[in-house]
VEXRO-843305 format. One record per atom (N, C-alpha, C, O): residue in one letter; atom name; z, x, y. Coordinates in nm, 4 decimals. Each point is the difference from the previous one (the first is absolute). Example, Ala and Ser with C-alpha at 12.3 -4.5 7.8 and 13.67 -1.06 7.14 Angstrom:
type / atom / zz / xx / yy
a / N / 0.7800 / 1.3190 / -0.5690
a / CA / 0.0000 / -0.0890 / 0.1190
a / C / 0.0000 / 0.0900 / 0.1200
a / O / 0.0665 / 0.1036 / -0.0019
s / N / -0.1385 / -0.1386 / 0.1069
s / CA / 0.0060 / 0.0820 / 0.1190
s / C / 0.0730 / -0.0770 / 0.1090
s / O / 0.0169 / 0.0509 / 0.1108
//
This chain:
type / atom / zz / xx / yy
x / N / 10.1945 / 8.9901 / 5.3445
x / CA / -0.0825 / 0.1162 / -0.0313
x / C / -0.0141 / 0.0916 / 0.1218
x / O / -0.0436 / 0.1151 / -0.0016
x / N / 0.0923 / -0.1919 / 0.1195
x / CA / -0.0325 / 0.0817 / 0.0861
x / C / 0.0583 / 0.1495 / 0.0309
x / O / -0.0695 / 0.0996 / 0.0199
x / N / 0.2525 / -0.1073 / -0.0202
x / CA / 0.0980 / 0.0753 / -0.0688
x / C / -0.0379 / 0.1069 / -0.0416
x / O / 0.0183 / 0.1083 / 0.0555
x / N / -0.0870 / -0.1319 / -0.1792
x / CA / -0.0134 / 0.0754 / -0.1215
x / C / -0.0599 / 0.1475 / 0.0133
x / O / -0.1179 / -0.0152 / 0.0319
x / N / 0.1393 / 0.1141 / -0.0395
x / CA / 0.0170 / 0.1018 / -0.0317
x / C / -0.1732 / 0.0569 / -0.0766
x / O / -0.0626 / -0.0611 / -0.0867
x / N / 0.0265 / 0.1787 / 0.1474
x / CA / -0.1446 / 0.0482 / -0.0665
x / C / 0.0316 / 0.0225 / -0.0968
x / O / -0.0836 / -0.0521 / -0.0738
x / N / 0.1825 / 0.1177 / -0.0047
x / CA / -0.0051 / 0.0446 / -0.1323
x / C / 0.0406 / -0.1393 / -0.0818
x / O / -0.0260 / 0.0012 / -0.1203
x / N / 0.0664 / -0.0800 / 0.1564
x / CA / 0.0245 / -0.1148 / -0.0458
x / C / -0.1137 / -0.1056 / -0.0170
x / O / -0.0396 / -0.0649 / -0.0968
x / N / 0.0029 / 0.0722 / 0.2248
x / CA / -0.1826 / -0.0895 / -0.0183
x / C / -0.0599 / 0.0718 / -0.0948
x / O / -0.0514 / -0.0754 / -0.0826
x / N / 0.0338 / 0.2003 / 0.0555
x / CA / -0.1150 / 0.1066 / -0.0543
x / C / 0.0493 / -0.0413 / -0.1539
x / O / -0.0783 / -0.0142 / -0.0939
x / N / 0.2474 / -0.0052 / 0.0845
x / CA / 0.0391 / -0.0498 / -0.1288
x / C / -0.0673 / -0.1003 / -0.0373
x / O / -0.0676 / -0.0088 / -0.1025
x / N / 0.0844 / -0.0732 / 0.1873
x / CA / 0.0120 / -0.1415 / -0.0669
x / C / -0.1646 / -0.0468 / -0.0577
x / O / -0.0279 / -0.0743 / -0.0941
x / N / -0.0944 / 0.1716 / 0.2192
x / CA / -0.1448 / -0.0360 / 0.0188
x / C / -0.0495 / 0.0930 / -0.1766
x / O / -0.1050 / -0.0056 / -0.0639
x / N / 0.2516 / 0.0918 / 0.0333
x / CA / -0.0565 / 0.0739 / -0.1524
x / C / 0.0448 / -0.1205 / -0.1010
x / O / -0.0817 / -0.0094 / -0.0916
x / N / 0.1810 / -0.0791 / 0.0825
x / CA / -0.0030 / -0.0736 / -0.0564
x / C / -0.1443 / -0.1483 / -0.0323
x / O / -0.0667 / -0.0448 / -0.0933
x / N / 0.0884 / 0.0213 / 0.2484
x / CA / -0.1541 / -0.0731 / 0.0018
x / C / -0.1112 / -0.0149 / -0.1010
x / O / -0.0399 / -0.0913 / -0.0724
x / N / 0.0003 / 0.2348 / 0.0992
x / CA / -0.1382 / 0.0790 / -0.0606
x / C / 0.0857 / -0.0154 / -0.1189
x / O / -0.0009 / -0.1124 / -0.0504
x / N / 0.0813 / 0.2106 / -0.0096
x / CA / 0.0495 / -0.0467 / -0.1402
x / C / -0.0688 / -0.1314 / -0.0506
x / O / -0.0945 / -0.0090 / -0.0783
x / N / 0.1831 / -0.1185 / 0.1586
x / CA / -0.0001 / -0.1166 / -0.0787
x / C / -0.1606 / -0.0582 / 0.0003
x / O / -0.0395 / -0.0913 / -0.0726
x / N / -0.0362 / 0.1596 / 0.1630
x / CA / -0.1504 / -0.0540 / 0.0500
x / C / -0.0872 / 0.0265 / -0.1278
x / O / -0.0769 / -0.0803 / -0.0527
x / N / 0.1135 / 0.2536 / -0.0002
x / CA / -0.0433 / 0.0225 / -0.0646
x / C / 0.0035 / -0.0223 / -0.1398
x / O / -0.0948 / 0.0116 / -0.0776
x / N / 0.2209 / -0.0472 / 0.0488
x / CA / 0.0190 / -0.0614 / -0.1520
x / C / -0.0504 / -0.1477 / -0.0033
x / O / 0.0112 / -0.0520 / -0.1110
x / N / -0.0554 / -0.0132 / 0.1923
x / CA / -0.0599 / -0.1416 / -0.0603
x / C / 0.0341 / -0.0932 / -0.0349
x / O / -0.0618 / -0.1011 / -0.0335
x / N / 0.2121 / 0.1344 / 0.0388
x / CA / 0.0205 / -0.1624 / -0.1017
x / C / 0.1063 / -0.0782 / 0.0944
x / O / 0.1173 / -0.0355 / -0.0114
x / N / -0.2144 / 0.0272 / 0.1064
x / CA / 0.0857 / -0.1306 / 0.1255
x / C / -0.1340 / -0.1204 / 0.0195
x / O / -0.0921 / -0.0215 / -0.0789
x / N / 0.1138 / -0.0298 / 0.1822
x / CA / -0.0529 / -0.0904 / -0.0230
x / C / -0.0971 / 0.0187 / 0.1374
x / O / 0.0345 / 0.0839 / 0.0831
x / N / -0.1504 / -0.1599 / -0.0627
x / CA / -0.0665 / -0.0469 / 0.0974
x / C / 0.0808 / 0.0278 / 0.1681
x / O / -0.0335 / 0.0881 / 0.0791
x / N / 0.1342 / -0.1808 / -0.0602
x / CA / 0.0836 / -0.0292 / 0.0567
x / C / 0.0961 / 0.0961 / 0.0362
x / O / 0.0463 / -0.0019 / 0.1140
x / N / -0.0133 / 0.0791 / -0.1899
x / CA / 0.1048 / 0.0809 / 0.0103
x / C / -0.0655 / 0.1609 / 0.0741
x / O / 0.0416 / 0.0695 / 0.0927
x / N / -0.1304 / -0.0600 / -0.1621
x / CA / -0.0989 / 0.1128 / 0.0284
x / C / -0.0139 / -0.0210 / 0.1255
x / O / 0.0722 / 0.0782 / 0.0619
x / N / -0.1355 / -0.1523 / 0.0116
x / CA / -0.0302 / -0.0167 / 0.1429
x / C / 0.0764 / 0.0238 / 0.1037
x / O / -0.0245 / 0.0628 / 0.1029
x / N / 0.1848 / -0.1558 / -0.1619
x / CA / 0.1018 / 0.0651 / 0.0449
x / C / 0.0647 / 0.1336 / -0.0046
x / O / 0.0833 / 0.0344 / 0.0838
x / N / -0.1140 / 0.0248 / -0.1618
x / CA / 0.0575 / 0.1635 / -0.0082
x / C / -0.1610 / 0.0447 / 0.0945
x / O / 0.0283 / 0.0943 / 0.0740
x / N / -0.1128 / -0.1165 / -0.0650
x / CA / -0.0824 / 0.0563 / 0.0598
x / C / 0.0093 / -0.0301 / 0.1432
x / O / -0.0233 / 0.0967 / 0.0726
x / N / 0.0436 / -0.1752 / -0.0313
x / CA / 0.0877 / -0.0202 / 0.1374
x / C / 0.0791 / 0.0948 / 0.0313
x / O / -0.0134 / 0.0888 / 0.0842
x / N / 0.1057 / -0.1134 / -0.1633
x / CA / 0.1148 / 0.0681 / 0.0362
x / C / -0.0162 / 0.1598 / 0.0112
x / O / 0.0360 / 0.0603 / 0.1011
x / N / -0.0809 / -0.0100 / -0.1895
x / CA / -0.1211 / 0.1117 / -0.0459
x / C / -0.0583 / 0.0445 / 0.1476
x / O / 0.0349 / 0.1074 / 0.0490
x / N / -0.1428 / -0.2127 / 0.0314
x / CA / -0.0412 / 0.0958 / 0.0805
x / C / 0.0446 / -0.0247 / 0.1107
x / O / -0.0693 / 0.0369 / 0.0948
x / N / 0.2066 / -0.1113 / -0.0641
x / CA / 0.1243 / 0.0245 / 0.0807
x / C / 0.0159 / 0.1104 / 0.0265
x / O / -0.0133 / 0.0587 / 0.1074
x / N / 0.0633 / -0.0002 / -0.2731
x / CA / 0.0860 / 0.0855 / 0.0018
x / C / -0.0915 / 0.1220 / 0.0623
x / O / 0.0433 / 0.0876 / 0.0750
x / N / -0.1510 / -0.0977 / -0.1122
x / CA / -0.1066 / 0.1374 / -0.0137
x / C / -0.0196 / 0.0328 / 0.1629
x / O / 0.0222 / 0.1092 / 0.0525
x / N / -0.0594 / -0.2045 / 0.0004
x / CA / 0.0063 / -0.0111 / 0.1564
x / C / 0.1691 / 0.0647 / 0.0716
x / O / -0.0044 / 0.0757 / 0.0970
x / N / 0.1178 / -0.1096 / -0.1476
x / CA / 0.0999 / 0.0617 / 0.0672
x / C / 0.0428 / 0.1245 / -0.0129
x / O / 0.0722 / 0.0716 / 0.0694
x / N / -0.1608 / -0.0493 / -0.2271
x / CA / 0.0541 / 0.1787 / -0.0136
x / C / -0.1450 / 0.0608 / 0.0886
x / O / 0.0076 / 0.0979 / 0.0743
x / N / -0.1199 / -0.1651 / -0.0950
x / CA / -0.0924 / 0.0833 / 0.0818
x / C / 0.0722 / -0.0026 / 0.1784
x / O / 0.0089 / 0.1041 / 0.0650
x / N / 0.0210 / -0.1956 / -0.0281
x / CA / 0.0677 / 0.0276 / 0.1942
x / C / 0.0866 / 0.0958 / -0.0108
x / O / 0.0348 / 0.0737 / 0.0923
x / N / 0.0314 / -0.0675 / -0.2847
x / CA / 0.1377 / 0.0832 / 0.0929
x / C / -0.0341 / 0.1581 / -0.0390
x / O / 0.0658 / 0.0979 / 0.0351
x / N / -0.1760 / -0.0988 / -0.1099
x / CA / -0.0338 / 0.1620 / -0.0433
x / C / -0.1133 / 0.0470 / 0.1638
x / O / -0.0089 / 0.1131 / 0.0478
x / N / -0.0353 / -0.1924 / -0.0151
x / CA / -0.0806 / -0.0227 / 0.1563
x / C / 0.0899 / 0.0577 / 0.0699
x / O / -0.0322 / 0.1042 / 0.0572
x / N / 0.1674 / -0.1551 / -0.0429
x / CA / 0.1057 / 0.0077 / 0.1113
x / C / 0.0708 / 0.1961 / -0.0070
x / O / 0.0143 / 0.0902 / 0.0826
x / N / 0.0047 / -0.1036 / -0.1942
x / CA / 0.0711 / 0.1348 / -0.0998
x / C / -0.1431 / 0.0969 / 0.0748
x / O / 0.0367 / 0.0675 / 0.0962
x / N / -0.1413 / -0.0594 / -0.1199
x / CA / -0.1076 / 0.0792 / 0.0324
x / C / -0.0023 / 0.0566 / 0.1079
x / O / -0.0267 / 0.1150 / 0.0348
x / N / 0.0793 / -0.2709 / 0.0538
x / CA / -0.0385 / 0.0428 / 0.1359
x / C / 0.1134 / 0.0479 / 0.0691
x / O / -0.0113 / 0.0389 / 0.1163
x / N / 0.1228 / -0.0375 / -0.1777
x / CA / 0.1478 / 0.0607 / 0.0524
x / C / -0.0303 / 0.1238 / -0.0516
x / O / 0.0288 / 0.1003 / 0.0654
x / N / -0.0886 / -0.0908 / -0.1847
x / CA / 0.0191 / 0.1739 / -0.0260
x / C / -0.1079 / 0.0847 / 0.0813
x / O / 0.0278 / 0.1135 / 0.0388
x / N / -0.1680 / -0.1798 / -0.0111
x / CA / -0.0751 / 0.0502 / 0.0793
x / C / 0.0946 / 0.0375 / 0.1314
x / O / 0.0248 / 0.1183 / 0.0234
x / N / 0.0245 / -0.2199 / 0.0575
x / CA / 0.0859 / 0.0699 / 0.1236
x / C / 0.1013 / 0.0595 / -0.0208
x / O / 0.0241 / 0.0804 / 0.0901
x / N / 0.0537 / -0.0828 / -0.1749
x / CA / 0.0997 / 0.1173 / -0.0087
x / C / -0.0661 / 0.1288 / -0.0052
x / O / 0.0250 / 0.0879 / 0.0825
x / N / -0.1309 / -0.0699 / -0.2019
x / CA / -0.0602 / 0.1536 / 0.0161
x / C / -0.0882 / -0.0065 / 0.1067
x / O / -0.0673 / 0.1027 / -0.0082
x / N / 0.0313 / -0.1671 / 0.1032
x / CA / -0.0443 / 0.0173 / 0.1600
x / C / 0.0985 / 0.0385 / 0.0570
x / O / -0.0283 / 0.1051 / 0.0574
x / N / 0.1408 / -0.1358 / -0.0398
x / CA / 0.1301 / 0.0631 / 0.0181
x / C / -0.0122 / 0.1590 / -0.0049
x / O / -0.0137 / 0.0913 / 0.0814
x / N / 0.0253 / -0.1054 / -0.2141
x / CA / 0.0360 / 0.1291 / -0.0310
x / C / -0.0565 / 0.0710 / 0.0589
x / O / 0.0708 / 0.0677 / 0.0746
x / N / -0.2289 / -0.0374 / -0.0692
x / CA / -0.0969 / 0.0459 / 0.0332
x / C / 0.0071 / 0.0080 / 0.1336
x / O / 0.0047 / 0.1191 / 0.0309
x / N / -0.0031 / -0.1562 / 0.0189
x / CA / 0.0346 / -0.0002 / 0.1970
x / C / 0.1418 / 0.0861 / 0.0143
x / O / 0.0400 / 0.0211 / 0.1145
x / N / 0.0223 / 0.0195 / -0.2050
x / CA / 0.1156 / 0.0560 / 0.0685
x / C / -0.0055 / 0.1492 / 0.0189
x / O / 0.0923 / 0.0585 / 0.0567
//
């Protein structure tokens, strides 16, 4: 998972919620997608963090020139 790609986590964390929300898993299984779930939620939040803060200094860039 580490690999994996934001639009790909952001995929996979829409599937999640999908299956969270239809209900018909089990105890067990749920917990596990919810894991995995706020894995995922945590790596797109660092990498939209990261994206922010590159675009903040590029237009500091800009701005200084």
């Amino acid at each position: 998972m580490e690999k994996m790609t934001f639009e790909a986590a952001a995929s996979r964390l829409d599937e999640i919620v999908d299956k969270l929300e239809n209900g018909n898993l089990s105890l067990d299984e749920m917990i596990k997608l919810y894991e995995e779930g706020t894995t995922l939620a945590s790596k797109c939040a660092k990498a939209l963090e990261k994206a922010q803060i590159k675009i903040s200094e590029l237009g500091g860039e800009k701005d200084g020139e």
